[in-house]
DRENFIKOL-221793 format. One record per residue (C-alpha): residue in one letter; x, y, z. Coordinates in steps of 0.001 Angstrom, whole numbers, padded with zeros to 6 digits, always signed. Example, Ala and Ser with C-alpha at 12.3 -4.5 7.8 and 13.67 -1.06 7.14 Angstrom:
A+012300-004500+007800
S+013670-001060+007140
This chain:
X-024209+003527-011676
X-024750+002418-007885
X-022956+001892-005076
X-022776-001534-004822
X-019305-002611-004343
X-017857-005959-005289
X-017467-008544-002589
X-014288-009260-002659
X-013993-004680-001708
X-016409-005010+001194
X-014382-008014+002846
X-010766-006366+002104
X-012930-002794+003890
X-014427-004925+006558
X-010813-005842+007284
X-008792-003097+006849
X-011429-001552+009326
X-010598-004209+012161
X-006828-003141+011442
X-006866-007156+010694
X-004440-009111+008163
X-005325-011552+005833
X-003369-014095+008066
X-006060-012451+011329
X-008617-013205+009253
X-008023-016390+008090
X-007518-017708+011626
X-010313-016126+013111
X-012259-017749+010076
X-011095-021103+010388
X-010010-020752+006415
X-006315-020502+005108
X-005113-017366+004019
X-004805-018101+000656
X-008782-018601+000057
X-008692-015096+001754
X-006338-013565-000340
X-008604-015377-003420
X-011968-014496-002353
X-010011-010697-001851
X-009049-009951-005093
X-012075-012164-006759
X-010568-015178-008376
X-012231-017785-005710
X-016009-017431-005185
X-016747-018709-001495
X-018702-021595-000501
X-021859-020943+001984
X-019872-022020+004603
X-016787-019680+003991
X-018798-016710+003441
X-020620-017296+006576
X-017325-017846+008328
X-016258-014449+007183
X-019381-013049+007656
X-018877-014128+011702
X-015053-013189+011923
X-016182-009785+010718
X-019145-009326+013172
X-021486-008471+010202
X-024020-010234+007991
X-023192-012195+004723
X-025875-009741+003204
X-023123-006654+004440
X-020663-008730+002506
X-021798-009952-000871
X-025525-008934-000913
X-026409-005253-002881
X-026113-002240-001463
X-028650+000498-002170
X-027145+004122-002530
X-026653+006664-000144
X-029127+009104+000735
X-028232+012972+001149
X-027382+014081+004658
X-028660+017384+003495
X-029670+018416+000106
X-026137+019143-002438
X-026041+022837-003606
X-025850+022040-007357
X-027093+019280-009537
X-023410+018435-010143
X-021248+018063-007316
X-017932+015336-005422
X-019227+013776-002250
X-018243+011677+000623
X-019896+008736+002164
X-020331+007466+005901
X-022158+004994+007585
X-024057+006400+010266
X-026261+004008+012577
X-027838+001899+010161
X-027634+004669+007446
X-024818+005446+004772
X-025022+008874+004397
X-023593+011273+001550
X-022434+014652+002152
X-021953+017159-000267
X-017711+018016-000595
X-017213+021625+001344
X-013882+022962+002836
X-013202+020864+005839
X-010333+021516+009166
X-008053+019462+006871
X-008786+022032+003686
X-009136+019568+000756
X-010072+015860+001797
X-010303+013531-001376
X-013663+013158-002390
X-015802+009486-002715
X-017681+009983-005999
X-019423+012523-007986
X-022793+012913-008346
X-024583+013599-011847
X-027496+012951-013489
X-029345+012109-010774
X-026920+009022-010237
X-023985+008950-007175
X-020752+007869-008995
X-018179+006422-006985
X-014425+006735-007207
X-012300+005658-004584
X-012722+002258-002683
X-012658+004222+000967
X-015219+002447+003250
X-018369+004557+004777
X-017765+002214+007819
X-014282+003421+008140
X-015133+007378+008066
X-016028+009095+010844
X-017872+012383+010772
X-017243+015306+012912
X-019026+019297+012852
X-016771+020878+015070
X-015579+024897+014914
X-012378+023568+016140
X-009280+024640+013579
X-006530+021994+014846
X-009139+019689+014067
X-007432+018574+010944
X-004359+017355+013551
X-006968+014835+015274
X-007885+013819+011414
X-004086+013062+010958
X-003577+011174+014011
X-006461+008988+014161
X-005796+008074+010494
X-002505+007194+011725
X-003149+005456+014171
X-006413+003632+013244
X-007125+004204+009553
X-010312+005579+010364
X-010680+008789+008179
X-012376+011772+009821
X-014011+014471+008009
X-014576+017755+010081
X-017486+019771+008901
X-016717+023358+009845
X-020494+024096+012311
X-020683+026085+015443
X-021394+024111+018270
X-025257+024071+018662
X-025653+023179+014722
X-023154+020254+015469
X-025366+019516+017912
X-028616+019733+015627
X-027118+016812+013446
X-025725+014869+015920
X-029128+015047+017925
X-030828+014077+013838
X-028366+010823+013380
X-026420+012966+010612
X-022404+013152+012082
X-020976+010707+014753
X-020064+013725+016692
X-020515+016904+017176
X-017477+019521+018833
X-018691+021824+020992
X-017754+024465+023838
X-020881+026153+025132
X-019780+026618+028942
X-020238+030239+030234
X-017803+031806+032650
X-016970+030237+035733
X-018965+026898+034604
X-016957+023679+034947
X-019612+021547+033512
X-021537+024197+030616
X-020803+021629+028115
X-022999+018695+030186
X-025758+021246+031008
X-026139+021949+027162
X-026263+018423+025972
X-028339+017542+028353
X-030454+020572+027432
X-030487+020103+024057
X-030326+016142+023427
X-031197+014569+026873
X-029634+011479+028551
X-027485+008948+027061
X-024664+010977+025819
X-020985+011108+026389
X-018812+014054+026505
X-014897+013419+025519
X-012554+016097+026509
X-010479+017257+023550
X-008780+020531+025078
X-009550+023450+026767
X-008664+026739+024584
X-008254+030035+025311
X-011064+032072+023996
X-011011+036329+023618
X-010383+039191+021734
X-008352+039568+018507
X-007792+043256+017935
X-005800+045488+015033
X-002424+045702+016108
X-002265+049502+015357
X-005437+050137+017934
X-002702+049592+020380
X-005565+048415+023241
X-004107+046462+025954
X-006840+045437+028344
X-010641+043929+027616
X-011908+047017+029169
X-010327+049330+027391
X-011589+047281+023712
X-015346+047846+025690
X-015363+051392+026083
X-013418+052532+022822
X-016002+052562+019471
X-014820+050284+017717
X-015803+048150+014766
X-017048+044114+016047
X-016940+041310+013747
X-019239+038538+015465
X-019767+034797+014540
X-023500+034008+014150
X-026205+032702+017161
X-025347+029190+018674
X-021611+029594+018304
X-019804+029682+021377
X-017835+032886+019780
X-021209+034460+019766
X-021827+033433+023321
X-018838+034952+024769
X-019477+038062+022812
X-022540+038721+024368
X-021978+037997+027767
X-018910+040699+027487
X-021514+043025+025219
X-024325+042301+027009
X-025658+045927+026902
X-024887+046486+023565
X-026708+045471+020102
X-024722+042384+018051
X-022213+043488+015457
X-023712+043671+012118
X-020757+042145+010238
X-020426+037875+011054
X-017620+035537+010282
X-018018+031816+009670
X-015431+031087+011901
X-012541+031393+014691
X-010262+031965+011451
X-013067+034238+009193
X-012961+036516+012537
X-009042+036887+012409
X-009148+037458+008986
X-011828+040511+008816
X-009926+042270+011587
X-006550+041397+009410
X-007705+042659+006255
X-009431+046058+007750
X-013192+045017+007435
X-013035+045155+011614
X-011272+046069+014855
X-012134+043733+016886
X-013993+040253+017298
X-014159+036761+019802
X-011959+033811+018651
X-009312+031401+019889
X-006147+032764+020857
X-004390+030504+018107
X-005902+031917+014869
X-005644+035757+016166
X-001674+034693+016779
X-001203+032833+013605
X-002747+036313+012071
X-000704+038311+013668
X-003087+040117+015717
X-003473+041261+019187
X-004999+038885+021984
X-006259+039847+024927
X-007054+036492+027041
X-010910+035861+028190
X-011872+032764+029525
X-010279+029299+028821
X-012994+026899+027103
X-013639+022857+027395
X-013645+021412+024601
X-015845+018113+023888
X-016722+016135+021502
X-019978+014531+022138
X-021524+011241+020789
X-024320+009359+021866
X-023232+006332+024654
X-024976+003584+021899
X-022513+004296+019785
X-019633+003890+022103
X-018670-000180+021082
X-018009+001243+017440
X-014861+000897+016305
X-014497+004344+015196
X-015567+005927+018336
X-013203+003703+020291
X-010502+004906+017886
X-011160+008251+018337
X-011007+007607+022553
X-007516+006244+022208
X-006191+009104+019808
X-007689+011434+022400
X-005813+010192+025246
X-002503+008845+023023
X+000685+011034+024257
X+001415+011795+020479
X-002427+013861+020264
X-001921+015360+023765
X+001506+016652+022721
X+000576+018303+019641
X-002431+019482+020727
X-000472+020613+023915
X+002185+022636+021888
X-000657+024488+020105
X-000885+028519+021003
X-003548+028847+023844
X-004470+025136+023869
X-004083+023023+027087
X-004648+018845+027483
X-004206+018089+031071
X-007962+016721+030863
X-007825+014863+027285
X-009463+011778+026998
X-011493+012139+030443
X-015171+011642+030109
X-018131+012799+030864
X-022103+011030+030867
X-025541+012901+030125
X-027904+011378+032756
C-alpha cells in the first residue's frame, strides 16, 4: 500500500493547513463553495481550470494536489521490521519517523510499517506537523497550544541539545531546542549555532529555566558547595547535553559519573528511586519528584530553525504561540521557568 492520498484529502489538508473554510477557499478560487465541498469529499472531479484555481489559492502545484505521491523515506532507520510511525514534510522531503515516547507521552501514530510497505492510518497531513528534538519537558504544553491555536501538530523528539542540532543542521526536524550557554554568557546559544551550523539561522526564545542540582532529600545538603565536597553518588546525562555541560563546569576536576540518564526527568528519577544522590536537571522535574534543589544558573532556552524556513506556515505558527499571552502564562507559572524574553529573536550571521 502507498501513501498516495486521494485528492479530494490533500485539498481538504491543504486547507485545513491555511486554517481556511470551504467558503475562503472558494472565494479565493473564484469557484462556489459547493464545487469545493464536491471536489472535497470526491463526488465532482474538477475541470483543468478548477484544479489549477485551487492549485493557486493553495500556493502549491496541481501535481501536490491530485498527482501521486511517492512514500516517505526513513528519517533514521526504525528499530524493528514492524513498527507505528509518523510523517512530516520537511523542505522538499516527507520524512517518517519511527513512533518513540515523545514530551506529550503517547502522540497517535500515522501508519504502521510492515512488510517492507508504510501503511497509513489517519488522514493527518505531513505539511501540517511540525517536528521538534528538544530536552525540554513542558514541551508537550507548546504541542497543546500551537495545536490549539493553529492546528499544526508538533511532535517533540526527546534529544539533548547538540543531537537536535545534528538533525536540524541534516534537514531531519524543523527545529531543534537547545540551551548550550555557559555561565555568565548572554548569547551561548548564538555562539553554538553559529559554531555548529553557520549563518542563516534564527534563534526563538522559549524560556529561560533554572538549571542545578537535585539531591536525596535525606542527604540533608543545603548549599552547591557542600554537594562538591561530600562523596556522593552523580547521575550525569550524556556529552552534548547541556545537563552534561553544567556538570562539568561545576566538576571540572573530577572524572564524569559513570551512571547517565536520558533526561532532565531520568536524572530525578535515579536520585528518587536510590540508584544516585545527586545529578544536574531543571528545577521543575527535581520539584515535581520531590527532591531537593539547589539553584545554579538560569538557562535560555531557544528553539532554532534555519531563516529559509521562516515564511512556513508552521514556523510562523509556532512564532505566534511563542509570544501568545496564553503560552507565556503557562509557561510562566511553571516551577523555575521564566518568559519575560518569549518570542524575541535572535539571527546567526
Amino acid at each position: 500500500m502507498s501513501m498516495a492520498e486521494q485528492p479530494a484529502n490533500r485539498i481538504k489538508t491543504q486547507r485545513v493547513r491555511l486554517g481556511w473554510s470551504q467558503a475562503e477557499l472558494a472565494q479565493r478560487a473564484g469557484i462556489s463553495r459547493a464545487a469545493v465541498s464536491a471536489i472535497e469529499i470526491q463526488r465532482l472531479v474538477p475541470s483543468v481550470a478548477a484544479a489549477l484555481a485551487l492549485a493557486a489559492a493553495l500556493g502549491c502545484s496541481v501535481e501536490d494536489l491530485f498527482g501521486s505521491q511517492k512514500e516517505p523515506n526513513w528519517a533514521w532507520a526504525p528499530p524493528a521490521d514492524a513498527c507505528r510511525y509518523w510523517h512530516a514534510t520537511v523542505g522538499q522531503r516527507t520524512l517518517a519517523y519511527p513512533v518513540e515516547p515523545t514530551a506529550a507521552w503517547v502522540v497517535r501514530h500515522d501508519g504502521v510499517y510492515r512488510e517492507d510497505r508504510f501503511q497509513p492510518g489517519t488522514e493527518d497531513s505531513p505539511e501540517a506537523t511540525l517536528v521538534l528534538a528538544s530536552c525540554d519537558p513542558a514541551a508537550g504544553l507548546l504541542a497543546d497550544q500551537i495545536a490549539r491555536s493553529a492546528r499544526v501538530r508538533l511532535l517533540v523528539l526527546p534529544r539533548s541539545s547538540r543531537e537536535a542540532l545534528s538533525l536540524l543542521r541534516q534537514g531531519l526536524v524543523h527545529l531543534a531546542g537547545i540551551h548550550l550557554g555557559r555561565t555568565g554568557e548572554a548569547d551561548g546559544n548564538v555562539r553554538e549555532v553559529k559554531k555548529s551550523l553557520g549563518a542563516g539561522y534564527r534563534l526563538l526564545r522559549a524560556a529561560k529555566w533554572e538549571a542545578g542540582l537535585a539531591l536525596h532529600p535525606a542527604l540533608g545538603v543545603h548549599t552547591v558547595h557542600s554537594a562538591l565536597e561530600r562523596d556522593l553518588r552523580w547521575v550525569g546525562r550524556e556529552v552534548g547535553s547541556g545537563a552534561r555541560q553544567c556538570l562539568d563546569e561545576l566538576r571540572a576536576d573530577h572524572r564524569p559519573p559513570r551512571r547517565l540518564a536520558r533526561d532532565h526527568r531520568g536524572v530525578a528519577e535515579a536520585i528518587r528511586c536510590g540508584w544516585a544522590d545527586v545529578g544536574v536537571c531543571l528545577r521543575l522535574t527535581s520539584e515535581e519528584a520531590g527532591l531537593d534543589f539547589l539553584s545554579v544558573r538560569q538557562e535560555p532556552y531557544d528553539l532554532c530553525y534555519a531563516a529559509a524556513m521562516e515564511d512556513d506556515p508552521r514556523i510562523k505558527a509556532m512564532v505566534s504561540v511563542v509570544r501568545s499571552v496564553s503560552y507565556r502564562r503557562l509557561m510562566g507559572e511553571l516551577s523555575g521557568y521564566a518568559t519575560s524574553e518569549a518570542g524575541d529573536i535572535q539571527t546567526t550571521s
